[in-house]
TIPA-884132 format. One record per atom (N, C-alpha, C, CB): atom name; x, y, z; residue in three letters; chain. Coordinates in Angstrom, 2 decimals. Atoms other than C-alpha are relative to their C-alpha. Glycine has a CB too. Layout:
BEGIN
@atom->CA X->X Y->Y Z->Z res->ALA chain->A
...
# end
This chain:
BEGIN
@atom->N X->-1.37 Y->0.07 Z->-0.46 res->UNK chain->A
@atom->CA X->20.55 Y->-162.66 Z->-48.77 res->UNK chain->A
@atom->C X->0.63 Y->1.39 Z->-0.08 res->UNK chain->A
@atom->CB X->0.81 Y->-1.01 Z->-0.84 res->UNK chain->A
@atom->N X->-0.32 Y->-1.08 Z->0.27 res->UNK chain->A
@atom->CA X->23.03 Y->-159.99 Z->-48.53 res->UNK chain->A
@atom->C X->1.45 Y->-0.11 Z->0.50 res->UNK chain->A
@atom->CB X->-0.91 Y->0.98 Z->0.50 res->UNK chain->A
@atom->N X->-1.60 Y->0.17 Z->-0.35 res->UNK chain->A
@atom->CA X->26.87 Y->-159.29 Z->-48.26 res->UNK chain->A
@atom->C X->0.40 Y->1.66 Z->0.81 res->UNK chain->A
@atom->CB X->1.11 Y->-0.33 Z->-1.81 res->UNK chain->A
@atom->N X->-0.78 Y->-1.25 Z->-0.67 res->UNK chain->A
@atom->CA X->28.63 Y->-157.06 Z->-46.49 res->UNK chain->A
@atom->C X->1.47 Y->0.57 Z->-0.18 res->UNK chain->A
@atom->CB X->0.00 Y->-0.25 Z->1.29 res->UNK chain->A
@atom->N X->-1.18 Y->-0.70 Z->0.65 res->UNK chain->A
@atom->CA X->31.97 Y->-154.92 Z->-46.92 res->UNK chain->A
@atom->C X->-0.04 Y->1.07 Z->0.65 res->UNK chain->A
@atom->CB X->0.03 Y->0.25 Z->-1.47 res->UNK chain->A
@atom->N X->-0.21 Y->-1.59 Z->-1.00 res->UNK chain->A
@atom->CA X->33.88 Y->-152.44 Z->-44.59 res->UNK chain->A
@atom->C X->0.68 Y->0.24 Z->-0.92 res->UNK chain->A
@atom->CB X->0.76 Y->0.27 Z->1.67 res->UNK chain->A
@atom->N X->-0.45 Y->-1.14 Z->0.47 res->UNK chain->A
@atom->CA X->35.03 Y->-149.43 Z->-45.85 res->UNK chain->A
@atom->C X->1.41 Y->0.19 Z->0.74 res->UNK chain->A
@atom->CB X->-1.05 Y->1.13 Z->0.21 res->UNK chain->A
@atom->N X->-0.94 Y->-0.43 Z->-0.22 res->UNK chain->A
@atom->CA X->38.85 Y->-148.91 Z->-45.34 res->UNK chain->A
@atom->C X->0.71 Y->0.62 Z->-0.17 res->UNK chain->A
@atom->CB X->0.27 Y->-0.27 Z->0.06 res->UNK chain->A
@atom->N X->-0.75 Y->-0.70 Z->0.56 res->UNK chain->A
@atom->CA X->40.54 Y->-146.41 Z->-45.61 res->UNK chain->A
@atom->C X->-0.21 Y->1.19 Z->-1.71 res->UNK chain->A
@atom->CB X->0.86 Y->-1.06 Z->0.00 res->UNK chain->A
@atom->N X->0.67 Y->-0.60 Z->1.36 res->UNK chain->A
@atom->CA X->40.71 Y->-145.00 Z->-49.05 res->UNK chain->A
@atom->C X->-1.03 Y->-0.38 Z->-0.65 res->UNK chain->A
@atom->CB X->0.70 Y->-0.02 Z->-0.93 res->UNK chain->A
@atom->N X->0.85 Y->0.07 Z->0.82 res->UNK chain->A
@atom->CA X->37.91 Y->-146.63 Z->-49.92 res->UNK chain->A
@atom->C X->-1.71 Y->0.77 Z->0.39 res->UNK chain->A
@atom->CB X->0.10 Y->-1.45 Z->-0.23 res->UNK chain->A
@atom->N X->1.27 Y->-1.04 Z->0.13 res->UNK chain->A
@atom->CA X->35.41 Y->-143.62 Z->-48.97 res->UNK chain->A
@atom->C X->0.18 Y->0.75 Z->-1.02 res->UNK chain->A
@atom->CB X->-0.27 Y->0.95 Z->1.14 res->UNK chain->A
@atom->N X->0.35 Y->-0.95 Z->1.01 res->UNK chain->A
@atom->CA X->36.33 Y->-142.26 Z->-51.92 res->UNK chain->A
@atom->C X->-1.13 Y->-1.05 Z->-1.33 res->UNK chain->A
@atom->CB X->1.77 Y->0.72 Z->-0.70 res->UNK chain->A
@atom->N X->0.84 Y->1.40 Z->0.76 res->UNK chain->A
@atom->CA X->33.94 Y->-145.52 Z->-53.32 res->UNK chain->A
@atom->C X->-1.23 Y->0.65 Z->0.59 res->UNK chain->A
@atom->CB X->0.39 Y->-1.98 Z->0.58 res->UNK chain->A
@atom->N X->1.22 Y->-0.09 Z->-1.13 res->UNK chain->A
@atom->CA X->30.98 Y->-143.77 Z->-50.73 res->UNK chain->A
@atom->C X->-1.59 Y->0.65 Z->-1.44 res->UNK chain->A
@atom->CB X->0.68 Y->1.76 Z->1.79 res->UNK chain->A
@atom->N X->0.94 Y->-0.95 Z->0.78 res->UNK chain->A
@atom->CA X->29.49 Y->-141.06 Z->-53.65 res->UNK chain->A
@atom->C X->-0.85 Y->-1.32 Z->-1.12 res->UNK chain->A
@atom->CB X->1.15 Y->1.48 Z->-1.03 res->UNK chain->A
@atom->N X->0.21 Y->0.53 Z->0.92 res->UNK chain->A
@atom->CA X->29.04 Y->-144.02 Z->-56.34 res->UNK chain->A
@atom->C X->-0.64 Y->-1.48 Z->1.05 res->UNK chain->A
@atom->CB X->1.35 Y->0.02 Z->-1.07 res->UNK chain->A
@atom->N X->1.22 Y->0.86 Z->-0.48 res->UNK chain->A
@atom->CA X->27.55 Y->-146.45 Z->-53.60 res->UNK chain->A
@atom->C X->-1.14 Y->0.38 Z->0.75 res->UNK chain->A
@atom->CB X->0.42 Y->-0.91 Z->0.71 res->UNK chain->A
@atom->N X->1.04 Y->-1.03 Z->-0.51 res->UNK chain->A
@atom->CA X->25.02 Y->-143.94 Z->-52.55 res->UNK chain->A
@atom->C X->-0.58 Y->-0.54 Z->-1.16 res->UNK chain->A
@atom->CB X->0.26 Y->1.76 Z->0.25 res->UNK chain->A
@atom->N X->1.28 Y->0.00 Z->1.88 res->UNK chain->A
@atom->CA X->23.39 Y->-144.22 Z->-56.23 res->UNK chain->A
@atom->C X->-0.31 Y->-1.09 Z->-0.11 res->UNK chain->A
@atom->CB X->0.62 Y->0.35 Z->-1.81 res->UNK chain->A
@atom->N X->1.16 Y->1.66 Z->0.31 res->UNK chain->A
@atom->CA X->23.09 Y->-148.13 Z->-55.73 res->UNK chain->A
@atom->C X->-1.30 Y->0.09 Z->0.86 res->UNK chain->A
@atom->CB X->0.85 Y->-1.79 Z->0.68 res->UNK chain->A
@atom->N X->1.54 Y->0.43 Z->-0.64 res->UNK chain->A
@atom->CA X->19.41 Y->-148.69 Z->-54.53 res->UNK chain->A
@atom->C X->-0.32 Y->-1.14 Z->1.17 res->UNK chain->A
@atom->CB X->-0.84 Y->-0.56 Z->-1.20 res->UNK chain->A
@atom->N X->0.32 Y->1.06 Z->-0.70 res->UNK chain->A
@atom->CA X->19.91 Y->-151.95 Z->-52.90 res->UNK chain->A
@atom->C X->1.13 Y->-0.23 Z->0.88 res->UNK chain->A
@atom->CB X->-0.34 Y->-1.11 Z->-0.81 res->UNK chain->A
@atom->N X->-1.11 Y->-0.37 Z->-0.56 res->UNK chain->A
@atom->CA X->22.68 Y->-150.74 Z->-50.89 res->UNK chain->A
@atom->C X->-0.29 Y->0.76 Z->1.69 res->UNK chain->A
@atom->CB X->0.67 Y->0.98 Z->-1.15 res->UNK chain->A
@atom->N X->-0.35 Y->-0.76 Z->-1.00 res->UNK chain->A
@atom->CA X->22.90 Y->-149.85 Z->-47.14 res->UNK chain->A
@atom->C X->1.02 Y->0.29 Z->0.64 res->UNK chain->A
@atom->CB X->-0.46 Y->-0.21 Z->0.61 res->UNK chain->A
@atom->N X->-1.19 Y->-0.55 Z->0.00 res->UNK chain->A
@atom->CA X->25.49 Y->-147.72 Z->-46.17 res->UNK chain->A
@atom->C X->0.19 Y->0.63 Z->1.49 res->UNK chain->A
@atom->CB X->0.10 Y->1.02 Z->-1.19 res->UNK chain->A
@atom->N X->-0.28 Y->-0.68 Z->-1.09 res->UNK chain->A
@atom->CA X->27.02 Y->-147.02 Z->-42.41 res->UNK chain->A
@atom->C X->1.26 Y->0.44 Z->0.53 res->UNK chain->A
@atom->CB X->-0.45 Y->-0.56 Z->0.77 res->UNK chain->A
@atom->N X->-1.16 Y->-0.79 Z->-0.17 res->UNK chain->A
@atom->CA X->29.42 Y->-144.45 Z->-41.64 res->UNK chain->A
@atom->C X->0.33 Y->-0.27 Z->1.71 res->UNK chain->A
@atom->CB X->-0.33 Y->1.71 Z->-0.49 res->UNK chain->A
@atom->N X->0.11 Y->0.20 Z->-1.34 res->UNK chain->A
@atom->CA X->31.18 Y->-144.73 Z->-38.39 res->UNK chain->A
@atom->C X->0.13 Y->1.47 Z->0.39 res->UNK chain->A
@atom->CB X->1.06 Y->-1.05 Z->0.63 res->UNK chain->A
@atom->N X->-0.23 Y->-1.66 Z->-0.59 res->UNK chain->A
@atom->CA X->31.65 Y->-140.74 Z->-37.85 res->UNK chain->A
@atom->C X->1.30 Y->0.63 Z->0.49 res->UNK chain->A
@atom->CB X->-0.84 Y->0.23 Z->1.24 res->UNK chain->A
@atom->N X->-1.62 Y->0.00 Z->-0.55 res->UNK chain->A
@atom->CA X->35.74 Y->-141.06 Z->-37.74 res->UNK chain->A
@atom->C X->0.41 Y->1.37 Z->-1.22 res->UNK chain->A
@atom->CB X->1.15 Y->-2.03 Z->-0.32 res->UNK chain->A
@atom->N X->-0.45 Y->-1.72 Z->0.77 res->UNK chain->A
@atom->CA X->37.02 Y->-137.22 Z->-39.00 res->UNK chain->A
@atom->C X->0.58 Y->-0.53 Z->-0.85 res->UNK chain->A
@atom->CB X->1.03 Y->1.31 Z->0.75 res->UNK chain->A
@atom->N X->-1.19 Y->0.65 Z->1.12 res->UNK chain->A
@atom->CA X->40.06 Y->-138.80 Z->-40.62 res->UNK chain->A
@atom->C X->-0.20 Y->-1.37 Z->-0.45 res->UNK chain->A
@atom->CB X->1.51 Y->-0.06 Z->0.64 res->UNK chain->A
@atom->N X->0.15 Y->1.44 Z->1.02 res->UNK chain->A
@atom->CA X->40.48 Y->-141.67 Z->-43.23 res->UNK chain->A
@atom->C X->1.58 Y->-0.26 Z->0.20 res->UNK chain->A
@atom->CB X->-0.60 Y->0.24 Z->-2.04 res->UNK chain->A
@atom->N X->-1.38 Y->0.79 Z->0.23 res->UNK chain->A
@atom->CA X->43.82 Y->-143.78 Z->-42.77 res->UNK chain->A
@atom->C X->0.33 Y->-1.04 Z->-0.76 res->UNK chain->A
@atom->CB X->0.40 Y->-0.45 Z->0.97 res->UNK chain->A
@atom->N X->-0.34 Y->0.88 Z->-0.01 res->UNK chain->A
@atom->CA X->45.48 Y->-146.47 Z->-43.92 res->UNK chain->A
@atom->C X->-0.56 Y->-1.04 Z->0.63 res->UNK chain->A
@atom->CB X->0.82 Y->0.19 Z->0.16 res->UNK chain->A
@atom->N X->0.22 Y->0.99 Z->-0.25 res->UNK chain->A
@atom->CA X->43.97 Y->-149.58 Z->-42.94 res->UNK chain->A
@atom->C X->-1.00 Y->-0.03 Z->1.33 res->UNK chain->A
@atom->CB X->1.19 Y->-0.56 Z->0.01 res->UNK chain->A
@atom->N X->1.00 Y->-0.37 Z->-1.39 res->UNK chain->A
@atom->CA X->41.33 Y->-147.75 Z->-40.30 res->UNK chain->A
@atom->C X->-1.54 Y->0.26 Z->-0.33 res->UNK chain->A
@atom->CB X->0.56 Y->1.50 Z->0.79 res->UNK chain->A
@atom->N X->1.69 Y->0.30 Z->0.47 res->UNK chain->A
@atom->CA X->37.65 Y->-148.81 Z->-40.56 res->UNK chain->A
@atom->C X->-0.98 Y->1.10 Z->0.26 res->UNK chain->A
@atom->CB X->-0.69 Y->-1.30 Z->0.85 res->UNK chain->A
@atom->N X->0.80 Y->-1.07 Z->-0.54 res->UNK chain->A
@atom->CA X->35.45 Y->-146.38 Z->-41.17 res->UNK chain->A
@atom->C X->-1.30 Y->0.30 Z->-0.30 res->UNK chain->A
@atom->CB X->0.53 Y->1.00 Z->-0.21 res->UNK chain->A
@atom->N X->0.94 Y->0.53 Z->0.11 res->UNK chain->A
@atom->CA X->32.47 Y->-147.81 Z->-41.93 res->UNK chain->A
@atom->C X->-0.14 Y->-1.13 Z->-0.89 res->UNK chain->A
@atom->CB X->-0.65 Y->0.79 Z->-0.15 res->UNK chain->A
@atom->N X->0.57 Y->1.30 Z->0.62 res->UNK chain->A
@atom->CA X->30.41 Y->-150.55 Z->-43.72 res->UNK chain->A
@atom->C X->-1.31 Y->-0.29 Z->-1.34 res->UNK chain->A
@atom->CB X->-0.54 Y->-0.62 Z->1.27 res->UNK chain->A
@atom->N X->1.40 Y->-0.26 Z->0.98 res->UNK chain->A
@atom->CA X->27.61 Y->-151.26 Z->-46.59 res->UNK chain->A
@atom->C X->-0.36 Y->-1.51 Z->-0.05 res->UNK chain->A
@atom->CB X->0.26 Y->0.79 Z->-1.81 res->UNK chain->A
@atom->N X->0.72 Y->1.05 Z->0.26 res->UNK chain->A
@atom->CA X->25.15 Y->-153.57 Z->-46.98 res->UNK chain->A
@atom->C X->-0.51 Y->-0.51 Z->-0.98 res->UNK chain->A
@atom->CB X->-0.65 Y->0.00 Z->0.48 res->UNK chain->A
@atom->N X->0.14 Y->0.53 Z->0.88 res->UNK chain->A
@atom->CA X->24.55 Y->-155.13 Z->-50.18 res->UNK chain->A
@atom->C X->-1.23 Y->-0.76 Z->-0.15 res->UNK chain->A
@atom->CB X->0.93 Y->-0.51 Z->-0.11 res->UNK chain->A
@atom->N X->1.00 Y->1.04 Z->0.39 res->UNK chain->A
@atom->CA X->21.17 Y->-156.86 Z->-51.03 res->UNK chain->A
@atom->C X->0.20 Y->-0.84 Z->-1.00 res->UNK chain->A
@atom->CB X->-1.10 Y->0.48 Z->-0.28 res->UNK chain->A
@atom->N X->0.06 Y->1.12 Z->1.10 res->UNK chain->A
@atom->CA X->21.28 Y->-160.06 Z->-53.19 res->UNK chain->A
@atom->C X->-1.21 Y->-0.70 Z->-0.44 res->UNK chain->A
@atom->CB X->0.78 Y->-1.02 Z->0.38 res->UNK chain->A
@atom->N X->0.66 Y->0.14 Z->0.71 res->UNK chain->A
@atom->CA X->18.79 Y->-160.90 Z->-55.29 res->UNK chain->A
@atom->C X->0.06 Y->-1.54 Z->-0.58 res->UNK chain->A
@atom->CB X->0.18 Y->1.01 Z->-0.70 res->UNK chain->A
@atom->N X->-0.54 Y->1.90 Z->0.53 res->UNK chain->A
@atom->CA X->18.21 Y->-165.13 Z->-55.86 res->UNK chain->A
@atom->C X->-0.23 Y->0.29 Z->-1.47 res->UNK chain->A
@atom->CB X->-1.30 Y->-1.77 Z->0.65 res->UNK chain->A
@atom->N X->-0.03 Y->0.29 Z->1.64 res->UNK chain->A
@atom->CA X->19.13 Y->-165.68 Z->-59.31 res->UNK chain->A
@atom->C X->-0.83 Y->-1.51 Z->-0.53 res->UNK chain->A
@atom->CB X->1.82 Y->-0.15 Z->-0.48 res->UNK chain->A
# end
């Protein structure tokens, strides 16, 4: 399984510390500026069955 989660806004300053997860894929959309409430990419999360 796996979850997903866009990146909005301020939360590329979250990008450096989800680089270092392993089971993490991470896609930037290539937007210069970061706004308020403007998507600017996404990560992919692997889940692991418990």
């Amino acid at each position: 399984d796996c979850v997903l989660e866009n990146l909005i806004g301020d939360d590329m300053l979250k990008v450096p510390a989800l680089l270092a997860e392993p089971d993490l894929m991470l896609h930037l959309y290539g937007k210069a500026e970061s706004r308020a409430g403007r998507k600017m990419g996404h990560f992919t999360r692997l889940v692991r069955p418990k």
